[in-house]
TIGUVEX-991760 format. One line per field, with one value per residue (C-alpha): residue number from 1; x, y, z; residue in one letter. Coordinates in steps of 0.2 Angstrom, whole numbers, plus 5000, padded with zeros to 4 digits. Example, Ala and Ser with C-alpha at 12.3 -4.5 7.8 and 13.67 -1.06 7.14 Angstrom:
BEGIN
num = c(1/2)
xx = c(5062/5068)
yy = c(4978/4995)
zz = c(5039/5036)
residuo = c(A/S)
//
This chain:
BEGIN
num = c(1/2/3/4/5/6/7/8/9/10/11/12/13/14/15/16/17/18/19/20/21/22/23/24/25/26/27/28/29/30/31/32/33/34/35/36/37/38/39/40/41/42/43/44/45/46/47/48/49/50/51/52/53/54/55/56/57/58/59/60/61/62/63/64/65/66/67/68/69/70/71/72/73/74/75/76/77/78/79/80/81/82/83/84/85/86/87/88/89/90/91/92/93/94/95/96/97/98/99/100/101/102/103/104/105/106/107/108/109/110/111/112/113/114/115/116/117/118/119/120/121/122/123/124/125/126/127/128/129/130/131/132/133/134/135/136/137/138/139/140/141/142/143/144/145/146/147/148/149/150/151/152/153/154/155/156/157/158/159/160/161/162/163/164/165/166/167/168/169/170/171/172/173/174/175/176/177/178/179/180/181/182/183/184/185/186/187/188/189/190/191/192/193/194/195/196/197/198/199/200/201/202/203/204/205/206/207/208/209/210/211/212/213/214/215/216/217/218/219/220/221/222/223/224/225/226/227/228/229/230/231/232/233/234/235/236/237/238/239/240/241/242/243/244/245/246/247/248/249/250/251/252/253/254/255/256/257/258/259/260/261/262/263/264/265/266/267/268/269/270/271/272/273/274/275/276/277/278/279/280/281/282/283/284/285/286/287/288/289/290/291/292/293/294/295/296/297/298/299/300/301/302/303/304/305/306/307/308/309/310/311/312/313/314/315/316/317/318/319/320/321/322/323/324/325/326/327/328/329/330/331/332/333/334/335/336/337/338/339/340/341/342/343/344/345/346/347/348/349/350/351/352/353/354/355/356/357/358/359/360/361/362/363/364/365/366/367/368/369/370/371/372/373/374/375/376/377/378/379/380/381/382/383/384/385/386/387/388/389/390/391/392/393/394/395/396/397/398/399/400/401/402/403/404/405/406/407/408/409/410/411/412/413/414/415/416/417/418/419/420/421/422/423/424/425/426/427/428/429/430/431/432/433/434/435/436/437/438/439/440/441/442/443/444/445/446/447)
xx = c(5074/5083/5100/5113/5128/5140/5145/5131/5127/5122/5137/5131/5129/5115/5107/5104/5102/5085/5080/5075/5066/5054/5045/5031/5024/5017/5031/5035/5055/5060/5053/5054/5051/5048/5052/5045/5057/5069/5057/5069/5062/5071/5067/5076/5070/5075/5087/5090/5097/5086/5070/5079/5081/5063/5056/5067/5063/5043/5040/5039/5032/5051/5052/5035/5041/5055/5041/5026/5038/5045/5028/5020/5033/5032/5016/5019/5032/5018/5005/5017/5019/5005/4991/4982/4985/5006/5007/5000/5015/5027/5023/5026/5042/5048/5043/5053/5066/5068/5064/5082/5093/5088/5089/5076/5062/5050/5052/5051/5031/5036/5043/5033/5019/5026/5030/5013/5008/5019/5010/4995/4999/4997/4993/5004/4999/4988/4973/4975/4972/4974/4974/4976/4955/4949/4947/4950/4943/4945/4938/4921/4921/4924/4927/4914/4916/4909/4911/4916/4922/4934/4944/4967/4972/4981/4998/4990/4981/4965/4954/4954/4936/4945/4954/4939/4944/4935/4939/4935/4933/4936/4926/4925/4913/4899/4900/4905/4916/4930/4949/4956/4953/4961/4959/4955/4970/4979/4991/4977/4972/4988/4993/4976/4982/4999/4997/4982/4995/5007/4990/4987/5007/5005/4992/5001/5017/5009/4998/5016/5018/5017/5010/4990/4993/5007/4994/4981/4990/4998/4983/4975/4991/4991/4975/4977/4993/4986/4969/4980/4988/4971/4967/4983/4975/4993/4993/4978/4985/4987/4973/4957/4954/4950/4942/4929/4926/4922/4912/4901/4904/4901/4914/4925/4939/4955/4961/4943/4941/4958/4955/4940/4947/4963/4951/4938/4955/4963/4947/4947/4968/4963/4945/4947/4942/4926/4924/4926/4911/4900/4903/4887/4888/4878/4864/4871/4886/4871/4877/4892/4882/4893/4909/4905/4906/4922/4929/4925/4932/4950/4949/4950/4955/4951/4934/4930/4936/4922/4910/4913/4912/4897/4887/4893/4884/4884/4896/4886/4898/4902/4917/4913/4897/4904/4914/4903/4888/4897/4901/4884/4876/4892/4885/4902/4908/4912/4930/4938/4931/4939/4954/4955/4954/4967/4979/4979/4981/4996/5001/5004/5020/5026/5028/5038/5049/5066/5071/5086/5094/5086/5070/5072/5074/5056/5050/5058/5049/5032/5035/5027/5014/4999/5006/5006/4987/4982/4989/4982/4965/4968/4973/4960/4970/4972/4989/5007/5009/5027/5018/5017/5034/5041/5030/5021/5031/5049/5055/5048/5051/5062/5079/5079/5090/5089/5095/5111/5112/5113/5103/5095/5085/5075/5081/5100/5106/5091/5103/5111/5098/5091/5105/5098/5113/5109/5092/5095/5107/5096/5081/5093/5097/5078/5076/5090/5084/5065/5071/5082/5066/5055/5065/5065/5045/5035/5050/5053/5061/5057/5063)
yy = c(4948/4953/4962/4961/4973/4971/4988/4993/4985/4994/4992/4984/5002/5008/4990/4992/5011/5005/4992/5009/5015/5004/5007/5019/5009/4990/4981/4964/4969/4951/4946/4964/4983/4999/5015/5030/5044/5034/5025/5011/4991/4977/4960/4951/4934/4936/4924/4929/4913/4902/4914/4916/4897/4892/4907/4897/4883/4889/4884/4895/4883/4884/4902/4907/4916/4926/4932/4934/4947/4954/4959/4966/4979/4985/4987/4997/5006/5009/5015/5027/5035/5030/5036/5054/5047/5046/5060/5069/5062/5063/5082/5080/5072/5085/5103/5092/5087/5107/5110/5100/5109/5126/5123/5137/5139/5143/5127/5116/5115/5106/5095/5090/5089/5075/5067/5069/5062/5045/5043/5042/5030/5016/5030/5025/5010/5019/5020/5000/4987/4967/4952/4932/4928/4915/4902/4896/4905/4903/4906/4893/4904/4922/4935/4945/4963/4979/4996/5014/5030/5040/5056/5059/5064/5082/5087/5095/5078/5085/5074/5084/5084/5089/5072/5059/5039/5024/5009/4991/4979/4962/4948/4931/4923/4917/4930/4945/4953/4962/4956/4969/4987/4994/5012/5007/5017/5021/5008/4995/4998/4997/4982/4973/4979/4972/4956/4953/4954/4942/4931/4931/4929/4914/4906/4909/4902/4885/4884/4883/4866/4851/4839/4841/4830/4846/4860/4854/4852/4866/4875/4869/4873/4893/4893/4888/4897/4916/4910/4906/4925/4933/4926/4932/4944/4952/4956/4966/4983/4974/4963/4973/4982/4960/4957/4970/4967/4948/4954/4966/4954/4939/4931/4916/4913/4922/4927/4935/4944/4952/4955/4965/4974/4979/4986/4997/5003/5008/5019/5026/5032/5039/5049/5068/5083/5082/5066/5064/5080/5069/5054/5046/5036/5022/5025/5014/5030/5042/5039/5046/5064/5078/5067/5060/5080/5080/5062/5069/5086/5076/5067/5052/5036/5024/5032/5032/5014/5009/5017/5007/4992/4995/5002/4987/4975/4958/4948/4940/4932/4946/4956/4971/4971/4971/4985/4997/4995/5000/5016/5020/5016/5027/5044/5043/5039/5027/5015/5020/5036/5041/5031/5042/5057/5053/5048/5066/5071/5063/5066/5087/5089/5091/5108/5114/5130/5130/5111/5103/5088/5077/5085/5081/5062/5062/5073/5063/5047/5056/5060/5042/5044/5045/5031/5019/5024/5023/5004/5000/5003/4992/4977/4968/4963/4980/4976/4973/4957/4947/4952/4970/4968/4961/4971/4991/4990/4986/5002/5009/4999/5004/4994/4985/4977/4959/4954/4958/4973/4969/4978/4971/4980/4975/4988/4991/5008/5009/5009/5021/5034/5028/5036/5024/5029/5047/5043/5033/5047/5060/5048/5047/5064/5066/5056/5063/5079/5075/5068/5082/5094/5084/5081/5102/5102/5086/5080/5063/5054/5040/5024)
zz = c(4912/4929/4923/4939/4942/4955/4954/4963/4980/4997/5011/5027/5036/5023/5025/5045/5039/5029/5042/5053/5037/5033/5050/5044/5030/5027/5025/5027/5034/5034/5016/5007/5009/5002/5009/5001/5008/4996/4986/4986/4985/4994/4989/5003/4998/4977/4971/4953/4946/4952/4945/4929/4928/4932/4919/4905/4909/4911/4929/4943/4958/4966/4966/4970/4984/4975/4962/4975/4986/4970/4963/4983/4985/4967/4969/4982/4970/4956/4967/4974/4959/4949/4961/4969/4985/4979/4971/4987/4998/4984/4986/5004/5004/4993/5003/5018/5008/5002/5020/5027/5013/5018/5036/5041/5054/5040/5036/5049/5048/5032/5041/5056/5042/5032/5051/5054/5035/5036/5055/5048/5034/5045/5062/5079/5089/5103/5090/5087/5101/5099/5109/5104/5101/5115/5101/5084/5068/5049/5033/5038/5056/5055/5065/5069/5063/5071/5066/5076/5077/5084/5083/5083/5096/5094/5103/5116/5120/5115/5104/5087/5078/5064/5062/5064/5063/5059/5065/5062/5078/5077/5089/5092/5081/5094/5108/5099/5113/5104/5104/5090/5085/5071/5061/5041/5039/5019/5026/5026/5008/5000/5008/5001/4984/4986/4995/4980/4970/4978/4977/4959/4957/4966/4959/4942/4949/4956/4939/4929/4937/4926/4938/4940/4957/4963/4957/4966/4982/4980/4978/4994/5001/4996/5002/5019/5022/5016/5027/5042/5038/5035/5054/5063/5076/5075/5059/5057/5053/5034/5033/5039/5021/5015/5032/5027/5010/5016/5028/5019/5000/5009/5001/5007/4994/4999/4981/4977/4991/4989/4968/4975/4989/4975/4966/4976/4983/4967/4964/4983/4981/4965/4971/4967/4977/4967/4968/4988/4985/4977/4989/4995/5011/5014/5026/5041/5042/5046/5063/5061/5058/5054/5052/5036/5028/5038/5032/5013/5016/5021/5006/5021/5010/5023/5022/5004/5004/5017/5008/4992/5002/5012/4996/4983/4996/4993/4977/4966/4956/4943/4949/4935/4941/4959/4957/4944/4959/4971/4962/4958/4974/4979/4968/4958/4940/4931/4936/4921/4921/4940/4933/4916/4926/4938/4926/4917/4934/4935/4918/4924/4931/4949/4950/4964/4967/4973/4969/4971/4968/4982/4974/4958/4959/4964/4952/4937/4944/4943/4927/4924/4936/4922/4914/4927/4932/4915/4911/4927/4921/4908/4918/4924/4938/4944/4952/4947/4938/4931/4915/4916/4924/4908/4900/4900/4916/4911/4907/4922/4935/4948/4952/4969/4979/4987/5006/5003/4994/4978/4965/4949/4935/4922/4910/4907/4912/4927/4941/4935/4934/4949/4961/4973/4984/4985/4989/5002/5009/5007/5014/5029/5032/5032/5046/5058/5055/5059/5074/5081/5077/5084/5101/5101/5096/5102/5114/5106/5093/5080/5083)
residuo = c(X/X/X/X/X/X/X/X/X/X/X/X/X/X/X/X/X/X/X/X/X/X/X/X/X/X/X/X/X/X/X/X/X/X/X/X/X/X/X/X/X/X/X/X/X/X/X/X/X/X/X/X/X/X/X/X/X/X/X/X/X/X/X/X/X/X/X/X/X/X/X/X/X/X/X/X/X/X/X/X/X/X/X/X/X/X/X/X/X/X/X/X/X/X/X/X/X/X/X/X/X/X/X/X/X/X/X/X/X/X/X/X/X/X/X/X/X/X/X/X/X/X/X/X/X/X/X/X/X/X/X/X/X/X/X/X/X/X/X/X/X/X/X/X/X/X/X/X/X/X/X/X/X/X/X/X/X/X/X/X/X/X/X/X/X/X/X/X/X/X/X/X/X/X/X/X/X/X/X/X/X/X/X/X/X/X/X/X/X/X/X/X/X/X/X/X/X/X/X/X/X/X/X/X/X/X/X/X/X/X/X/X/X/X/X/X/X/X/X/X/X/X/X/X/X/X/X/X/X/X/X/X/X/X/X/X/X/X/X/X/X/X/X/X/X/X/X/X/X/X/X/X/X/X/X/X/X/X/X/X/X/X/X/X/X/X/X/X/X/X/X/X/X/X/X/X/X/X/X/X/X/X/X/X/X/X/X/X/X/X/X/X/X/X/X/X/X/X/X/X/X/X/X/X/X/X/X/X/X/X/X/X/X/X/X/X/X/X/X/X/X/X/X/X/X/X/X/X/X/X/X/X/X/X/X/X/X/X/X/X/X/X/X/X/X/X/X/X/X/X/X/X/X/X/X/X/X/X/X/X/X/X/X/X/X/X/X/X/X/X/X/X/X/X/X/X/X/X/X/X/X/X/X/X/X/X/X/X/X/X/X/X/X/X/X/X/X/X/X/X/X/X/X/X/X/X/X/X/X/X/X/X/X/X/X/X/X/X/X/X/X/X/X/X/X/X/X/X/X/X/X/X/X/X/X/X/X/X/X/X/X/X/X/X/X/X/X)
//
């Protein structure tokens, strides 16, 4: 399944290179990444003889990890390219991109703009506050959650009521005082659809075991280890999107409450301008007044997302029902039909003026775009699976590279169309020309 070329592996300088990459976006950096200037995948922790051993012989339990990590950053991949909210930031990437090669001050908005866009992704760390909770919680003793609003704060260091926030607090279960805040950012949505997919990869992975006895405590064992993660007051720029839907579902089981979040946040990346006009927001967002028309008219992800949630109320046990509430307490369509309409979005092709080489990597990618949204719809999973990687997914799949730089594809001649070195160079460019704008405009410099 997983095709190896030694021809092709990152040196050590591009490795550290990506490590300073990977910063604007949900990653795991230890485990994996994806990093969209490039749209390359690392999958640090893939060892491809050992996965290609345990799929012939038809179980998966001692590379769990190796396919969990594999299938949270394509995710990330697929809903890149496969989503509004991509195509959007695909767009963005490329006016900079064309911005750099012609090295002109009418370009430089282009610039700052997509500097501003990858910000907001997961937004900079003054909007989020956290501190270690005064006592133990779980999945039996929650948080308690509590809900407000904010606005960005513009250059000048005036609050800008054109860029409203909502934020989720977290608080100790019996006193309520508040020990987290965090903006339910894009960030947070895309991590709930890619760690749901390293759920249900999981599960699949522990239920390849022979042994009933080594299923079953291996089951309690996933449980408790994606619980103990779910609770890490210093991880909750990626799980507040599940922390949410829990809240407001009232559910308890990690791996539902991830299925749920996936897919209300599939709908919410692929919302149009006509469907963020027909939004509804539940009545509890009255208070928010005149932000609500000004979340809608920023097409604010985050937003639409919380709206989904707080108008499919309580899980009863049917996750179809679940979802198709949600959007009829939300005045919108149908799933498939938002899903449908996106994906013939997608399916138009990105039409930009003046493009060059850099430029037109990405535009080839998107060429798949209404494919990928289209078979997402019909997964009931929502998410990247091994299946759909061996499967709908194999010929578009991207090659990626492991912790050493290696790179394996899952269709022969991939890596070569790819150019993954070119787009890592021209991803790198991108950066140090950011930076030396920035240090002449906003006076700093990325990390």
């Amino acid at each position: 399944m997983f095709i190896g070329n030694p021809d092709y592996r990152f040196s050590a300088e591009k490795i550290e290179e990506r490590k300073r990459h990977v910063l604007a976006f949900p990653n795991q950096k230890s485990d994996g990444s994806f990093t969209p200037h490039s749209t390359i995948v690392e999958v640090a922790v893939f060892r491809r003889g050992s996965v290609e051993a345990a799929l012939q012989a038809g179980n998966l339990m001692n590379v769990r990890q190796d396919i969990q990590v594999l299938c949270h950053e394509m995710t990330h991949w697929f809903d890149f390219f496969g989503t509004r909210w991509g195509r959007n930031y695909a767009i963005a990437i490329c006016k900079a991109l064309r911005a750099m090669e012609r090295r002109r001050e009418d370009g430089f908005p282009d610039i700052v703009s997509l500097f501003d866009l990858d910000r907001r992704v997961l937004l900079p760390a003054y909007y989020q506050h956290t501190r270690p909770p005064r006592s133990l919680h779980g999945l039996t003793r929650p948080w308690s959650i509590e809900f407000s609003a904010g606005m960005e704060i513009d250059p000048k260091g005036q609050l800008d009521s054109r860029l409203p926030l909502l934020f989720v607090k977290f608080g100790e279960h019996d006193t309520k005082e508040t020990f987290a805040r965090q903006p339910i950012s894009v960030g947070a949505l895309l991590e709930a659809r890619a760690t749901s997919s390293e759920l249900n990869e999981a599960i699949r992975a522990i239920h390849s075991e022979p042994d009933e006895n080594v299923r079953r405590v291996e089951l309690v064992g996933l449980e408790r280890e994606f619980a103990s993660l779910v609770y890490d007051h210093r991880l909750i720029e990626y799980n507040a999107a599940a922390h949410i839907v829990a809240f407001h579902a009232r559910t308890t089981e990690v791996a539902l409450t991830y299925r749920l979040a996936a897919a209300l946040a599939l709908v919410a990346l692929n919302m149009s301008e006509q469907d963020f006009n027909l939004l509804r927001p539940p009545k509890e967002f009255a208070i928010l007044k005149d932000g609500n028309r000004v979340f809608r008219r920023n097409q604010d992800r985050g937003y639409a997302f919380a709206c989904l949630v707080w108008n499919a109320g309580q899980y009863d046990g049917d996750e179809a029902a679940y979802v198709a509430r949600s959007l009829v307490q939300s005045n919108l369509d149908d799933e498939q039909t938002i899903l449908a309409r996106a994906a013939a979005s997608l399916e138009q092709p990105l039409r930009l003026a003046d493009v060059n080489p850099s430029m037109e990597r990405f535009i080839k990618e998107s060429e798949a775009g209404g494919a990928i949204c289209a078979e997402y719809a019909r997964q009931v999973e929502r998410v990247v699976t091994l299946d759909m990687l061996s499967g709908p997914f194999r010929d578009i799949a991207p090659p990626f590279i492991d912790g050493t730089g290696e790179f394996f594809e899952l269709r022969d001649g991939r890596i070569e169309q790819f150019q993954a070195d070119e787009r890592h160079e021209a991803a790198h460019a991108l950066r140090d020309y950011t930076n030396n704008l920035l240090a002449g405009c906003r006076g700093l410099r990325m990390e």
